[in-house]
C-alpha positions, 0 to 999 in steps of 0.5 A: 175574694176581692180583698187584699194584695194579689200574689203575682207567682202563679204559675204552671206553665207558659201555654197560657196567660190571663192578666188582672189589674196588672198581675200575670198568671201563666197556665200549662195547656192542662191546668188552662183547659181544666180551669176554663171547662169549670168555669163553663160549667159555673157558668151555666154554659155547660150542663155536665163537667165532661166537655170532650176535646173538640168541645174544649179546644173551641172555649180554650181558644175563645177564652185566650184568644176572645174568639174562636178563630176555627171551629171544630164543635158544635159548642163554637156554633151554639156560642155563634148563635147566642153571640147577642146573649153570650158575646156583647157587652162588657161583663161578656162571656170572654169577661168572665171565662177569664175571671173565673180562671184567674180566681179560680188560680188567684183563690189556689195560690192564696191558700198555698200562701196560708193567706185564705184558709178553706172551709166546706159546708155541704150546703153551700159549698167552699168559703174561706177566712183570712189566713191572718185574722179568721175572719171570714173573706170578702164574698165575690158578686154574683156571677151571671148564669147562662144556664137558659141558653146551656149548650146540651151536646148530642153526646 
C-alpha cells in the first residue's frame, strides 16, 4: 500500500495520534484499542483476538506512549521479559503496533475515498486494486512475526 498520496483526514476521535511521513491520524480510545489489538494479533504477539481490558490498556499504552509506564497485565511482563526480542532496534515492536494501525486506518480511508478498492479471496485473504486504473496495488513487506515468543495468558 506504499503507493500513492496519503490522505491526511482520518479521523475518529482525539484520544489518539499516530504520525506517518507527516500526515496525522487521530483515533477515538475504541477504534485505537481495537486497531492495536489486531495488529498484536498480526503480529504473532497474541495468539487469539480477545485481549481482556488489563491486557489491552498495557499495548495501547506502549503503542502510544513507546512504554508501558505502569503495568497492570501479565502481557507488560512477558514484553519485559522478551524486551531484547520485542524492544531493540529500529523496526521494534513500538515500530510496527504503530505501522499497522496507521495502515490499517490508511487502507480505510483509501477505500472510503474509492481510491483502493477490496478484494477477498478465501486463500489469501483481503487485497486491493487501484480505485483508478484496477490494477492491482502495491504489496507491503513482509511484517515480522512474533509468534515464538506470543504472549499465552493463563485465561
Amino acid at each position: 500500500m506504499g503507493q500513492g498520496p496519503l490522505s491526511p483526514c482520518y479521523s475518529s476521535g482525539r484520544d489518539f495520534a499516530v504520525e506517518v511521513e507527516g500526515v496525522r491520524f487521530q483515533f477515538n480510545r475504541d477504534d485505537f484499542a481495537s486497531r492495536v489489538g489486531a495488529a498484536a494479533v498480526q503480529l504473532g504477539l497474541v495468539d487469539r483476538a480477545e485481549l481482556n481490558e488489563a491486557e489491552t490498556q498495557d499495548l495501547v499504552a506502549l503503542t502510544a506512549h513507546g512504554r508501558i509506564a505502569q503495568p497492570v497485565s501479565a502481557l507488560a511482563a512477558h514484553i519485559e521479559i522478551h524486551r531484547d526480542d520485542l524492544l531493540v532496534g529500529d523496526a521494534d515492536l513500538v515500530h510496527w503496533l504503530r505501522r499497522l494501525v496507521f495502515r490499517g486506518a490508511w487502507i480505510d480511508q483509501q477505500v472510503a475515498d474509492g481510491r483502493l478498492l477490496p478484494e477477498f479471496d478465501e486463500r489469501t485473504g483481503f487485497r486491493f486494486r487501484d480505485g483508478v486504473t484496477g490494477e492491482p496495488a502495491a504489496e507491503e513487506p513482509p511484517i515480522p512475526d512474533w509468534t515464538p515468543i506470543a504472549y499465552r495468558s493463563a485465561a
